[in-house]
C-alpha positions in Angstrom: 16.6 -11.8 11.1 19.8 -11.2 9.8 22.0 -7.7 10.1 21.3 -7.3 6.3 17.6 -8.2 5.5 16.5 -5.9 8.4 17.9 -2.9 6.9 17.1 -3.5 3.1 13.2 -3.9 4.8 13.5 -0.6 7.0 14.5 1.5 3.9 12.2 -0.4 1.9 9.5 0.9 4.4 11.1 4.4 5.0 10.6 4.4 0.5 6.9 3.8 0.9 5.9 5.9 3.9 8.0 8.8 1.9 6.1 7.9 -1.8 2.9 8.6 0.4 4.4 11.6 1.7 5.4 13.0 -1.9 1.6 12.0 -3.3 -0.3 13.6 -0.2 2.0 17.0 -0.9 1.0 16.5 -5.0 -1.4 19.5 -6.0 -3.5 16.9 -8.1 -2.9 13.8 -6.7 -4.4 11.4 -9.2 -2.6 13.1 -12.0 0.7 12.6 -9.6 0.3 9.1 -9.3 -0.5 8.6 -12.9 2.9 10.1 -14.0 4.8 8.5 -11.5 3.5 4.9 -12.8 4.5 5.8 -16.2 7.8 6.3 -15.2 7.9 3.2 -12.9 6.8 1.3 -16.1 9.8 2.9 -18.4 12.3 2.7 -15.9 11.4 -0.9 -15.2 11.2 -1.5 -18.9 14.7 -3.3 -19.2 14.9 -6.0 -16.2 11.5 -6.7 -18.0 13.2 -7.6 -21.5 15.8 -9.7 -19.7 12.9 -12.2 -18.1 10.3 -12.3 -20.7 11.9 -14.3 -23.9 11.7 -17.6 -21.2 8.1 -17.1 -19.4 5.2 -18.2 -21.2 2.4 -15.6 -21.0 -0.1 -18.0 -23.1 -2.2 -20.1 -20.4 -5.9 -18.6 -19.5 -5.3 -18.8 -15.8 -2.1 -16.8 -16.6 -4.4 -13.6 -18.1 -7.0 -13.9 -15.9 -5.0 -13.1 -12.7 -2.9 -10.5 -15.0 -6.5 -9.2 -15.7 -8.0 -9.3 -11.8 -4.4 -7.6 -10.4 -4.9 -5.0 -13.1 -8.4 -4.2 -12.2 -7.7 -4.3 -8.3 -4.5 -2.2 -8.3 -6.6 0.5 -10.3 -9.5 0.6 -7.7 -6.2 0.8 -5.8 -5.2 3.9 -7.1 -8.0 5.5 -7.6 -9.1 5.2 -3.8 -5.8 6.1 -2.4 -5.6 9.4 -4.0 -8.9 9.9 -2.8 -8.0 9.1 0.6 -4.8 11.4 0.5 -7.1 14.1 -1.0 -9.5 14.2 1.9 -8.1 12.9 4.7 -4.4 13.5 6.8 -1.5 11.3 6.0 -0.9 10.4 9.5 -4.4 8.9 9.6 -5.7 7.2 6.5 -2.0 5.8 6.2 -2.0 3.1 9.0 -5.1 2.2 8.2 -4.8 1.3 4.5 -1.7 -0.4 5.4 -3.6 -3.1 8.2 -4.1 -5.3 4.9 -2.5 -8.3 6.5 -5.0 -8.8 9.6 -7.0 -8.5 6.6 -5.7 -11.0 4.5 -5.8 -13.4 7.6 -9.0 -13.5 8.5 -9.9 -14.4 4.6 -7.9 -17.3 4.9 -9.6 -18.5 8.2 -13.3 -18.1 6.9 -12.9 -18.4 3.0 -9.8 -20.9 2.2 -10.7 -22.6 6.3 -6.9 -22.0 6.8 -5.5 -22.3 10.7 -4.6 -19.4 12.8 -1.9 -19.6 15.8 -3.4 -17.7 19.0 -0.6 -15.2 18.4 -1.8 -14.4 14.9 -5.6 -13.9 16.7 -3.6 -11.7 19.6 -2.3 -9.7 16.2 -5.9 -9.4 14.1 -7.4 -7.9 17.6 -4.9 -5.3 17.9 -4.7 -4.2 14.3 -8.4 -3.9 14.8 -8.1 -1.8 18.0 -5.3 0.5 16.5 -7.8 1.4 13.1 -10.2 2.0 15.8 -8.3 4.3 18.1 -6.6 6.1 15.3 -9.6 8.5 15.0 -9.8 9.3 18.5 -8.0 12.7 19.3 -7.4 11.1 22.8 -7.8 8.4 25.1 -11.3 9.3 27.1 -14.3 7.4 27.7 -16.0 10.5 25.3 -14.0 9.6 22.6 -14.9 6.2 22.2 -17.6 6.8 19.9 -16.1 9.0 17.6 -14.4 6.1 15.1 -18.2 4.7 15.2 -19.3 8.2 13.7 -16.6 8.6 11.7 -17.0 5.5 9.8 -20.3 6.9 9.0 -20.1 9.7 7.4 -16.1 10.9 7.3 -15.1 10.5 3.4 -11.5 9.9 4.1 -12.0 6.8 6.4 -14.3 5.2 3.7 -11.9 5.7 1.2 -9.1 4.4 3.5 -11.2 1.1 4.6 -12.2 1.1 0.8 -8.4 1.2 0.0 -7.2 -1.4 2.5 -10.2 -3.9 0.8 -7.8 -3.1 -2.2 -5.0 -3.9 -0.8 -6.0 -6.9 0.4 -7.6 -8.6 -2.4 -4.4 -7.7 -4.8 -2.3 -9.1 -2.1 -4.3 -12.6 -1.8 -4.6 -12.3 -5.8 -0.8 -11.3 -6.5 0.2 -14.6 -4.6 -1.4 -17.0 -6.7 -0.2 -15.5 -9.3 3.4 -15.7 -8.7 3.3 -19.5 -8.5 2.3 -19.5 -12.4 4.7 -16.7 -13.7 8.0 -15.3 -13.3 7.3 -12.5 -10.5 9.6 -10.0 -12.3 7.3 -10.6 -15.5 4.0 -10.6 -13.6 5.0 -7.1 -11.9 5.6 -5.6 -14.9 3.2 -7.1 -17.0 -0.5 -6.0 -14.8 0.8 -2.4 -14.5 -0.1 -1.8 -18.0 -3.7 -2.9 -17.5 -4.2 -0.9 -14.7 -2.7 2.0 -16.7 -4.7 1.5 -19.4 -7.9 1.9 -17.3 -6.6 4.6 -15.1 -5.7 6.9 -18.2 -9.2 6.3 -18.9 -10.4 7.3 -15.7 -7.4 10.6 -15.7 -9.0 11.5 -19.5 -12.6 11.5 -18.1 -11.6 13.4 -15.1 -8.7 15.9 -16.0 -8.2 18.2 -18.6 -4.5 17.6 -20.9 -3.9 21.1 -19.1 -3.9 19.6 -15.3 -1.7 16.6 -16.0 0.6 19.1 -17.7 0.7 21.4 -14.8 1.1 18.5 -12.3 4.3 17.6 -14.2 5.8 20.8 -14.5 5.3 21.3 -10.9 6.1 18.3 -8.9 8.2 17.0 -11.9 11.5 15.9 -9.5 8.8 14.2 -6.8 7.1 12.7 -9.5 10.3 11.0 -10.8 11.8 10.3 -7.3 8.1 8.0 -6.6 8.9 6.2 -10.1 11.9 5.3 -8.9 10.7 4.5 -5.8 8.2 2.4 -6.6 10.6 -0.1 -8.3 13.7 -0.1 -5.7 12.0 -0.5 -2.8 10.0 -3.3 -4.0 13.4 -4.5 -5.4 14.9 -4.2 -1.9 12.1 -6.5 -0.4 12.6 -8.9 -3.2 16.6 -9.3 -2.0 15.3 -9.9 1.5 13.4 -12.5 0.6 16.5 -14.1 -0.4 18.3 -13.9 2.7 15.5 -14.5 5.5 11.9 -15.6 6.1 8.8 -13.9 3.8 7.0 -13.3 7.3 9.4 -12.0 9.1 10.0 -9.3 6.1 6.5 -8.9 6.0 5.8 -8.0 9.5 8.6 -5.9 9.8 7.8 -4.0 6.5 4.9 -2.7 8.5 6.8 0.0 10.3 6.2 2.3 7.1 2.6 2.9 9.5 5.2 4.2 11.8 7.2 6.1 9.9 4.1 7.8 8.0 2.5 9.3 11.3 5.9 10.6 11.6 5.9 12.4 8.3 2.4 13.3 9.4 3.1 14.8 12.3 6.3 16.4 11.8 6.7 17.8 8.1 2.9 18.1 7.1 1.8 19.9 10.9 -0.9 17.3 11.2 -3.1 17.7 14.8 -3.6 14.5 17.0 0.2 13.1 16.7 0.4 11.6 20.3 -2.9 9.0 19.8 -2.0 8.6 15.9 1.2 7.2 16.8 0.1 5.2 19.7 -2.7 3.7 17.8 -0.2 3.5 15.0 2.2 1.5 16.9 -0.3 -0.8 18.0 -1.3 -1.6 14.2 2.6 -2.2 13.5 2.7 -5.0 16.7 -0.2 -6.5 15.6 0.7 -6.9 11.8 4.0 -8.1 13.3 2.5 -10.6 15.1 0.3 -12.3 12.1 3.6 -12.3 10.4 5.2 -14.1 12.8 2.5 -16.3 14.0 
C-alpha cells in the first residue's frame, strides 16, 4: 500500500473508533446519534447538489435498494445505541465491527462465491477473537463464559444483533453503488432512515430529552457530524489510490484503537484479553481482505 492511502485509512479508523467513543460518553445516546445525523445530512447537503442534476433516481431497482439501506442502517442505529447503552466500549466494539467474516461466509453459502484458504484462516480467527472477547482471562474456567454470555448478557445480543446490521447494509450498499452515483446514494438513504428513526426518537423521548442532549454534548455532537462525512470521505480518496481490500482490511484497526479508548479514557476492566482478542479480530478481518 502506498505511503498515502495507509494514513488517510488509519485516521479514517482513528474517526470511527473516536465517533464511538463520543456516542458511548452521550447521556442519551439515541437522542446523540439522532442529532449528529442531522448534522451529517446538512453538512453533506452541498457535495449532494453538485452530483444530483446528472444521476437518475427514477428506476424501481434504484428505490428499492435506497428503501432496504434506509431500513437496515436504522435497525443499525437503533441497536448500536443499545449496545453502547448496556454494554463497555472496549467490548461490544470489536464485535459489531467483525462484519466482513460476516459478509464472507454469505457469499460462500448464499451467492456460492470462492474463498482462498487464507480468507477461511481469517473467518476462524474473527470467530475466535468475538469469542474470547468475553473472557476476563485465558483459563480453561473461562471458556464457557462467551457460551453464557450469549445467552442472556443484553449488550452482546445487541452487538451480534448490530454486526447482522452491519453486514446486510454492507452486502446491500454494494449493489447499489453499481446503479447510482455513490456520492448521491450516501446521501440519498440517510433521509429514510431519519425519517423512521425520528419516528422511533418521538415515540421514545420526550422534545425535553433531545433538547437536553443537545445542549449538553452539543460540540461532541457536531464533531460526530462531521465525522461521519470526512472519514468516510477519507476512505473514498483511498480508494483512488490503492486496492478496495487492502483499505478494507486495514480500516479494521478502528477494533484496535476502540479497546484503547476503552481501556484507557473510559477505565473499562478486562483490557489485557479485550485487546488480545481484539487484535486477533483485526488479523483475521485483515486476512479476508486480502485473501
Amino acid at each position: 500500500m502506498s505511503t498515502l492511502a495507509i494514513i488517510l485509512v488509519i485516521l479514517s479508523a482513528a474517526m470511527h473508533a473516536g465517533r464511538n467513543y463520543l456516542t458511548k460518553k452521550a447521556t442519551d445516546k439515541q437522542a446523540f446519534v439522532w442529532w449528529y445525523e442531522v448534522v451529517g445530512l446538512v453538512l453533506f447537503t452541498p457535495l449532494f447538489l453538485v452530483y444530483f442534476p446528472a444521476t437518475p433516481l427514477a428506476s424501481i431497482p434504484v428505490w428499492i435498494f435506497i428503501l432496504a439501506s434506509g431500513l437496515l442502517h436504522f435497525l443499525y442505529w437503533v441497536l448500536l445505541t443499545k449496545a453502547l447503552e448496556t454494554g463497555d466500549l472496549s467490548l461490544v466494539y470489536p464485535i459489531m465491527r467483525s462484519s466482513p467474516a460476516l459478509v464472507l461466509l454469505f457469499s460462500i453459502f448464499v451467492l456460492n462465491e470462492a474463498v482462498s484458504p487464507q480468507g477461511v484462516a481469517g473467518i476462524l480467527l474473527v470467530a475466535l477473537g468475538s469469542y474470547t472477547i468475553n473472557m476476563q482471562r485465558m483459563s480453561a474456567t473461562e471458556l464457557v463464559r462467551p457460551l453464557r454470555a450469549l445467552s442472556h448478557d443484553r449488550a452482546i445480543q445487541f452487538a451480534f444483533l448490530t454486526l447482522v446490521s452491519v453486514a446486510s447494509y454492507s452486502i446491500v450498499d454494494k449493489v447499489a453503488v453499481s446503479h447510482i452515483h455513490p456520492v448521491v446514494f450516501a446521501y440519498v438513504y440517510p433521509w429514510f432512515s431519519m425519517l423512521m428513526f425520528s419516528g422511533y426518537i418521538s415515540s421514545h423521548k420526550t422534545k425535553g430529552e433531545i433538547k437536553r442532549e443537545w445542549q449538553t454534548n452539543r460540540t461532541p455532537i457536531l464533531v460526530c457530524g462531521f465525522l461521519s462525512i470526512f472519514g468516510y470521505f477519507l476512505i473514498l480518496v483511498a480508494f483512488t489510490i490503492d486496492r478496495v481490500s487492502y483499505i478494507v482490511g486495514l480500516r479494521q484497526l478502528s477494533i484496535v484503537f476502540a479497546v484503547l479508548l476503552g481501556g484507557y479514557a473510559l477505565k473499562e476492566k478486562h483490557q489485557r484479553m479485550r485487546f488480545t482478542s481484539a487484535s486477533i479480530i483485526f488479523i483475521g478481518t485483515f486476512l479476508i481482505a486480502f485473501g
